[in-house]
C-alpha positions in Angstrom: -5.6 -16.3 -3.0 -9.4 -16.5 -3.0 -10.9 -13.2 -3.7 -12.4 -11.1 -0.9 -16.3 -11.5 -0.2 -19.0 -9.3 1.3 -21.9 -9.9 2.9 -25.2 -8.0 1.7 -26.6 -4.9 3.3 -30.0 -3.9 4.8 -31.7 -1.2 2.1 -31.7 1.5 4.5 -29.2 4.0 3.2 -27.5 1.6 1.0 -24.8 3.7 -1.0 -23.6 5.0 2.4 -23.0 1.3 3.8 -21.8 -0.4 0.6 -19.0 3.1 0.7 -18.1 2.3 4.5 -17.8 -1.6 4.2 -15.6 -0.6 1.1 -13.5 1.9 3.2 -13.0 -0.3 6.2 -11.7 -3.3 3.5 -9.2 -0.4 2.4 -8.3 0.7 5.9 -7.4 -3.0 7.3 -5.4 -4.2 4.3 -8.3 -6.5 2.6 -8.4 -4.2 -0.3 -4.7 -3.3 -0.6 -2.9 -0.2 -1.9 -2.5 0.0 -5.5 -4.7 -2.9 -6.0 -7.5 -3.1 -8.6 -10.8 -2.6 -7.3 -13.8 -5.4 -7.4 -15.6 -5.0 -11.0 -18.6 -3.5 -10.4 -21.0 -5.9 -11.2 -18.8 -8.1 -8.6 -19.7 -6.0 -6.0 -23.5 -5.4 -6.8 -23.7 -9.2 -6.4 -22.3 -9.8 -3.1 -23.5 -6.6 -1.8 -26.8 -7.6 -3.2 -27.5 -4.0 -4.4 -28.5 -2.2 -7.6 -25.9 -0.9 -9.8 -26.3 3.2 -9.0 -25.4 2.2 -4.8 -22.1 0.8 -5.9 -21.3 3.7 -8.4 -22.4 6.2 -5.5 -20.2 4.7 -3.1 -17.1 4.0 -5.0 -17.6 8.1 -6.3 -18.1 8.7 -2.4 -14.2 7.2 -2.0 -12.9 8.8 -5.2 -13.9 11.6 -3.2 -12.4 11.2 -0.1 -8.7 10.2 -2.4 -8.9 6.7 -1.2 -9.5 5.3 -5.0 -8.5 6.6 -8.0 -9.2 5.8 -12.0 -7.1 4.8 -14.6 -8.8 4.4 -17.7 -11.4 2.7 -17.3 -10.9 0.7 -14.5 -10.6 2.1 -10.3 -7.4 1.5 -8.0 -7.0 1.5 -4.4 -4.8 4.8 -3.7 -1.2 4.1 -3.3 -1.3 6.6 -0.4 -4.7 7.1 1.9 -5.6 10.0 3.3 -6.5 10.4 7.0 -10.1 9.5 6.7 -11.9 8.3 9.3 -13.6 5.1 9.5 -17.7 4.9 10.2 -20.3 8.1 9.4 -21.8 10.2 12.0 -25.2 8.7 12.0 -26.8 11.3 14.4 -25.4 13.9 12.1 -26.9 12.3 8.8 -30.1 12.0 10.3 -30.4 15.3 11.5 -29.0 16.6 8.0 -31.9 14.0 6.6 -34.9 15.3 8.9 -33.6 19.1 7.2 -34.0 17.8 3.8 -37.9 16.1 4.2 -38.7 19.5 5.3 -37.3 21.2 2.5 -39.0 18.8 -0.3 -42.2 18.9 0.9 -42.0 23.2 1.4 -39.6 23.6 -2.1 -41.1 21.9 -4.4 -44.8 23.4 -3.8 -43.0 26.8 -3.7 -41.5 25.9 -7.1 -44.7 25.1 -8.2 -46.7 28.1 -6.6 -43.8 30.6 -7.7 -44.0 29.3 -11.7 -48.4 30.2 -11.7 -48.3 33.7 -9.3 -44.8 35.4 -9.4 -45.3 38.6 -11.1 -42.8 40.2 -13.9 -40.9 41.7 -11.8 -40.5 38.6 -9.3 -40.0 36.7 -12.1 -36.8 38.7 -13.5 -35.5 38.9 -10.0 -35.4 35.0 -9.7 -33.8 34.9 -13.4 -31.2 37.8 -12.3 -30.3 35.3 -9.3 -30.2 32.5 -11.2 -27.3 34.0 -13.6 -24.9 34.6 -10.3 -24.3 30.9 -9.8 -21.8 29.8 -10.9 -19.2 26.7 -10.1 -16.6 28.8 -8.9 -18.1 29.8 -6.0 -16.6 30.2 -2.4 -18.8 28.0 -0.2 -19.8 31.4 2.0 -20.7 33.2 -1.8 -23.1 29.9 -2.6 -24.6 29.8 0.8 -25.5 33.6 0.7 -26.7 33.3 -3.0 -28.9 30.1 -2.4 -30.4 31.7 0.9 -31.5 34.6 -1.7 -32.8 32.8 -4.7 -35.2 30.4 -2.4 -36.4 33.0 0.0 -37.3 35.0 -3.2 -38.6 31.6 -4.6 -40.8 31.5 -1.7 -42.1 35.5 -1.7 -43.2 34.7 -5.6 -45.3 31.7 -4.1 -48.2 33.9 -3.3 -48.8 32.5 -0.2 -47.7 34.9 2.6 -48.0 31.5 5.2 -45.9 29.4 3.5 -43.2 32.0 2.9 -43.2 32.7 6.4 -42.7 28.6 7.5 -40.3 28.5 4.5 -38.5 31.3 5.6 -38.0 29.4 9.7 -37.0 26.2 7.8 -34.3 28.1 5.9 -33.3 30.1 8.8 -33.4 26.1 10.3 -31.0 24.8 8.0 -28.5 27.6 8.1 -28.2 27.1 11.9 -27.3 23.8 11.9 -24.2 23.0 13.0 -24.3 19.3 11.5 -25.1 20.8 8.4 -22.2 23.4 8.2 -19.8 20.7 9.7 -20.0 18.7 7.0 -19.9 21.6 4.1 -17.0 23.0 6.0 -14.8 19.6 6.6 -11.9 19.7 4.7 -12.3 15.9 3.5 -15.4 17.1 2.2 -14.1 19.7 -0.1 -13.9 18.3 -3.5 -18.1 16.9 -3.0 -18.6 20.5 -2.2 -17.2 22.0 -5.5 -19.1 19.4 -6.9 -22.2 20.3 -4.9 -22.2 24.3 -6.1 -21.4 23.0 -9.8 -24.6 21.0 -10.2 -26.6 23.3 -7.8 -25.6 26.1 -10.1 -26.7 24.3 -13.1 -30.2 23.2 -10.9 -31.0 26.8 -9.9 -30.6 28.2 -13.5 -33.7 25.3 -14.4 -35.6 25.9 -11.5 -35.5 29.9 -12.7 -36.4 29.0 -16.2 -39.3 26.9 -15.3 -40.3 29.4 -13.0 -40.0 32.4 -15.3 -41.6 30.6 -18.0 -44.5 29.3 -16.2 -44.4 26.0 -15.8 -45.3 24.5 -12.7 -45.0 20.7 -13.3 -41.1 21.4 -14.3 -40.6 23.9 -11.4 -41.6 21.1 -9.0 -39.7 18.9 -11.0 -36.4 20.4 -10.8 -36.7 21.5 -7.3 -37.3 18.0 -6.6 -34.0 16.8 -8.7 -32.0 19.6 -7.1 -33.2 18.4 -3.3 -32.2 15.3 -4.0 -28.8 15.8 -5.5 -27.7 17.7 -3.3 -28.8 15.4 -0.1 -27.0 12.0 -1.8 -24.1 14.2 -1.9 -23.9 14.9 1.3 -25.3 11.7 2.7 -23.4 9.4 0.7 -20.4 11.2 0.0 -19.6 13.5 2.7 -17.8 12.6 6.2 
C-alpha cells in the first residue's frame, strides 16, 4: 500500500491547516486508528512547512485525544473523540484582531510600567504575580489576569494609555468568541496548559517590571502574547 501523500499549504496560519488536513485524514480512515503517524520530517516535506508547524499541529491533536505517544514515536487514537472537523474561521479572526490590539498596547505597558511604577506599584504587581499558579479554575485565572494587567497598565504612567488599555481589556473579556473557545470542553486540556505557562509568563513580566528593566518587560509580554494566541489559534476548536 503506497503511503498517503499531502499536498502543501498556503503560509497563512500554517500550524492550524497542517492540524486540520491531519484531522480530516484521521476522520475519513486515511490515517487509521492505532496506526503510526507520518515521521515528522515526512510530513514537513509534503506539507512543505518548517518543522515547529508540524510539531504545533500534531500537539494541537494530542490535545483534542485524537493522537497519542508511545515512547518516542505518535499513534492515531484507537478511539476518537467527537471532534469536529474544520475551525471557525470568523471566530479565529476575531480572537486574532483581540490579540494585535493587545501586543501593540501590552508590551509598551510592560515597558512603560518597568521605568515609572513606583514602590508600592511595583510590590503590588510582584504580590499578583505570586497568585498564579497552574491550578487555577479558568474563572480564578481570568479574574487574576484582568488584575495583574490593569495594574500593569496604572504603573505605565500614562493615564491615556491605561484608559484605552483598560476598553481593550474590558474588549476581550466581552467576547463571546473568546470565552467560547476557553470554555469548550474539547478545549480543556490546552487551557490547563494555557494558565500553566501564563503563570510562569506573569511571574517574568513582574520580575522585569519590579526590577526595572524595560527591554525584558517588553520582551516577555511579547512571549506571553504570543503563547497564549498559538494556543488558542492552533490548538483550540
Amino acid at each position: 500500500m503506497d503511503p498517503i501523500q499531502f499536498a502543501p499549504v498556503s503560509r497563512s496560519t500554517v500550524s492550524e491547516k497542517v492540524r486540520d488536513s491531519l484531522l480530516e485524514s484521521i476522520r475519513d480512515g486515511a490515517l487509521a486508528p492505532g496506526a503510526r503517524f507520518p515521521a515528522e520530517r515526512t510530513l514537513c516535506e509534503q506539507f512543505g512547512v518548517a518543522r515547529t508547524s508540524v510539531r504545533e499541529a500534531v500537539q494541537g491533536l494530542v490535545f483534542l485525544g485524537c493522537v497519542i505517544k508511545r515512547g518516542n514515536r505518535f499513534f492515531v487514537a484507537e478511539t476518537l473523540p467527537d471532534v469536529p472537523l474544520g475551525v471557525d474561521d470568523r471566530r479565529k479572526r476575531n480572537v486574532s484582531e483581540l490579540f494585535e490590539v493587545r501586543q501593540v498596547t501590552e508590551v509598551a505597558i510592560a515597558k512603560l510600567a518597568a521605568l515609572r511604577a513606583s514602590d508600592v506599584e511595583r510590590a503590588q504587581i510582584a504580590a499578583l504575580a505570586a497568585e498564579f499558579g497552574p491550578g487555577l479554575r479558568l474563572e480564578e485565572f481570568r479574574d487574576l489576569d484582568r488584575r495583574f494587567h490593569l495594574a500593569l497598565a496604572r504603573a505605565c504612567g500614562n493615564p491615556t494609555l491605561h484608559e484605552l488599555y483598560r476598553k481593550a481589556l474590558d474588549a476581550v473579556f466581552a467576547s463571546e468568541d473568546f470565552s467560547s473557545l476557553l470554555d469548550a470542553e474539547n478545549n480543556a486540556a490546552a487551557v490547563r496548559e494555557v494558565i500553566a505557562e501564563a503563570s510562569i509568563a506573569h511571574v517574568r513580566i513582574a520580575d522585569a517590571v519590579t526590577g526595572g528593566d524595560p527591554k525584558a518587560a517588553a520582551l516577555a509580554a511579547a512571549d506571553h502574547l504570543g503563547e497564549v494566541e498559538k494556543h488558542m489559534i492552533a490548538r483550540m476548536f
